[in-house]
C-alpha positions as a printed Julia matrix, in Angstrom:
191×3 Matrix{Float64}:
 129.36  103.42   77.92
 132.03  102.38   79.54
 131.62   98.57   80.22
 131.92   96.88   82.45
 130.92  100.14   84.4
 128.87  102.09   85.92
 126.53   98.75   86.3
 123.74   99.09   88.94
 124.25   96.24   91.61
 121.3    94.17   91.83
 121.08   92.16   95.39
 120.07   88.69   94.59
 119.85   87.35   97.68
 118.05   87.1   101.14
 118.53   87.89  104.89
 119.82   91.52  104.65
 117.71   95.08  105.69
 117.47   97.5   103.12
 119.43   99.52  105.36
 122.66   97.07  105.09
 121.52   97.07  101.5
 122.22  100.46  100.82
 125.6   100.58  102.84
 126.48   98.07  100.12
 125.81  100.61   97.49
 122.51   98.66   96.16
 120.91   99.58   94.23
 117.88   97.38   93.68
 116.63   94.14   94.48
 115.98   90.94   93.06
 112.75   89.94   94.63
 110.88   86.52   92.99
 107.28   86.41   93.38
 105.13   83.27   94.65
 108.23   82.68   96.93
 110.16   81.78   93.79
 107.6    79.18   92.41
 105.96   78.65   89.25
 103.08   81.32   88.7
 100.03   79.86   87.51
  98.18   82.76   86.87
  99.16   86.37   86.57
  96.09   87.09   88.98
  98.17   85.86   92.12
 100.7    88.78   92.14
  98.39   90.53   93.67
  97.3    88.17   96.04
 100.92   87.83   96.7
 101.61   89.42  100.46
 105.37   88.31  101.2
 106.04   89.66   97.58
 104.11   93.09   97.42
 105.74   93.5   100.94
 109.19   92.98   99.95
 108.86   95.48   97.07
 107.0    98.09   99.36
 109.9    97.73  101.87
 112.52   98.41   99.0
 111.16  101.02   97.51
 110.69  103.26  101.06
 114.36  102.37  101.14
 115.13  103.75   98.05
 116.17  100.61   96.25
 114.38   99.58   93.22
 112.55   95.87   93.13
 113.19   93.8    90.64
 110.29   91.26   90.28
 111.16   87.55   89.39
 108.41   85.77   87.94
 109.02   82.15   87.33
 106.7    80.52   85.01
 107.04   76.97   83.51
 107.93   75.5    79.72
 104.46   75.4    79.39
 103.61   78.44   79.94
 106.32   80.37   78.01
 105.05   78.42   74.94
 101.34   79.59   75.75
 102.26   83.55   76.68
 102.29   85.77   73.76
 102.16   89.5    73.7
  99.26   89.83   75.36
 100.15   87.89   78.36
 103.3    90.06   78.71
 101.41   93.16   78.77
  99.15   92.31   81.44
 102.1    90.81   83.53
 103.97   94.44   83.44
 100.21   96.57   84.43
  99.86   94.24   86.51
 102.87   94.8    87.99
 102.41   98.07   87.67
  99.24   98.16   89.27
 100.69   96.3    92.41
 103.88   98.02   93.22
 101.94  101.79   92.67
 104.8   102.35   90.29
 106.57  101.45   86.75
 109.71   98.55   87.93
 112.91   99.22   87.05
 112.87   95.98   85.3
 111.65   92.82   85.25
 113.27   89.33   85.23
 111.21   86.05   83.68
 112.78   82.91   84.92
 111.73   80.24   83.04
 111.51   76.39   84.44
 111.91   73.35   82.16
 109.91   70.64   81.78
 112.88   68.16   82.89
 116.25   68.04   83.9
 117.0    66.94   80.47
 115.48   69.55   78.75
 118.28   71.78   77.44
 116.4    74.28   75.26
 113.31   76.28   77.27
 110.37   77.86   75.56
 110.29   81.68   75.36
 107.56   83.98   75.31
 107.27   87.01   72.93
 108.39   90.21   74.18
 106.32   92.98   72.84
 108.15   96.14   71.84
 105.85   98.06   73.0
 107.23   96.64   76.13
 110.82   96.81   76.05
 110.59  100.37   74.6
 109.33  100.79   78.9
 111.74   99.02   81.12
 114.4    96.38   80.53
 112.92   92.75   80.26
 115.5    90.2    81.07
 116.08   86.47   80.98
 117.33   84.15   82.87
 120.04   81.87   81.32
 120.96   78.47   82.77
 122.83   76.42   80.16
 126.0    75.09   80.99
 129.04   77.31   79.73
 130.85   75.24   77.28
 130.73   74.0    73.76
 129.67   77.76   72.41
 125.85   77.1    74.48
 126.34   80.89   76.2
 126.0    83.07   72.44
 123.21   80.93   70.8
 121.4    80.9    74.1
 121.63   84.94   74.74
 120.84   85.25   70.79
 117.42   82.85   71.57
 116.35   85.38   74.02
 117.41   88.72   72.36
 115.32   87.18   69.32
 112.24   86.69   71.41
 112.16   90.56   72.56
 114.06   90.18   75.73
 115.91   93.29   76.01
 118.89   91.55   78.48
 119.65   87.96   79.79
 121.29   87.28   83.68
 123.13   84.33   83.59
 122.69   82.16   86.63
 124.67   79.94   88.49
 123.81   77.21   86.88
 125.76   78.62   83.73
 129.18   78.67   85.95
 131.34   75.48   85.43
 131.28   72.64   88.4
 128.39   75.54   89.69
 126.74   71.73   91.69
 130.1    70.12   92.08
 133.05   71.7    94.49
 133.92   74.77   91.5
 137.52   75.29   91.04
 138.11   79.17   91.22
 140.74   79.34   88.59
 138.35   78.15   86.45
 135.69   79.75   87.51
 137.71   83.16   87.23
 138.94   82.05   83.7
 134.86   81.53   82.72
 134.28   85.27   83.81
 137.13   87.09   82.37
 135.86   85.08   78.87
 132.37   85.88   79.17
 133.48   89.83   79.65
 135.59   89.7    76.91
 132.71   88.1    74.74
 130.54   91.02   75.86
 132.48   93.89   75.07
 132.75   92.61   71.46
């Protein structure tokens, strides 16, 4: 296609009605299950009210849910194929309906941990919906390619980089910068 376009927008926040949503031209949303923390279990999506909520709500809007599931170190280095399966039917089973995609966010261990565990992506899988990643090294030093290559080697099918990734993202960021960090990372993906 035509990069950087057409791109679906994907509302990553919180606060706004599907209804302001769609004004916006949304067209799905990013919504993170447990309340964004660590899931244990792949059992408790469905125990999950707020979450199953948020995605029924989105869906009789016409947006499209994007489930976040946030899992620790640990338990990207125990999931394998298997694990992955069940977390899409399981997904599956809980929204009525096939997401449009799904996002694993993984946590590490420490703050000093620069390298996080990734589960295997079956291709099976990826052959269904996009699985993406989320990427949270800092830009800099050529960390962005090896990082997205870590992922795309593990079966992910797509990576979102996160704030964390944007230079001086916990400091006071200066925009130029910022701005310059973008047009690179554009650049770097149309190659």
């Amino acid at each position: 296609g035509n990069f950087p376009g057409p791109l679906p927008v994907v509302y990553c926040g919180g606060g706004a009605t599907p209804d302001e949503l769609l004004d916006c031209g949304v067209a799905g949303v990013l919504v993170s299950a447990n309340g964004g923390q660590e899931l244990l279990s792949v059992d408790q999506l469905s125990e999950d009210s707020q979450f199953l909520s948020a995605c029924t709500n989105a869906l009789q809007a016409g947006i499209q849910p994007v489930p976040e599931i946030v899992i620790a170190d640990a338990t990207a280095k125990s999931w394998g194929d298997d694990d992955m399966l069940k977390l899409f039917e399981t997904l599956q089973t809980c929204l009525g309906n096939q997401p449009a995609a799904i996002l694993i966010t993984i946590n590490p261990e420490s703050d000093e941990q620069q390298e996080v565990s990734l589960p295997s992506v079956p291709k099976s899988l990826t052959k269904q919906l996009p699985i993406l990643g989320s990427v949270r090294v800092t830009a800099g030093e050529n960390r962005m390619g090896p990082e997205t290559a870590r992922f795309k080697k593990a079966g992910f099918t797509g990576t979102i980089m996160r704030s964390d990734c944007v230079p001086g993202f916990r400091l006071n960021p200066d925009l130029d910068l910022v701005g310059q960090f973008w047009s690179a990372c554009i650049a770097d993906l149309k190659s």
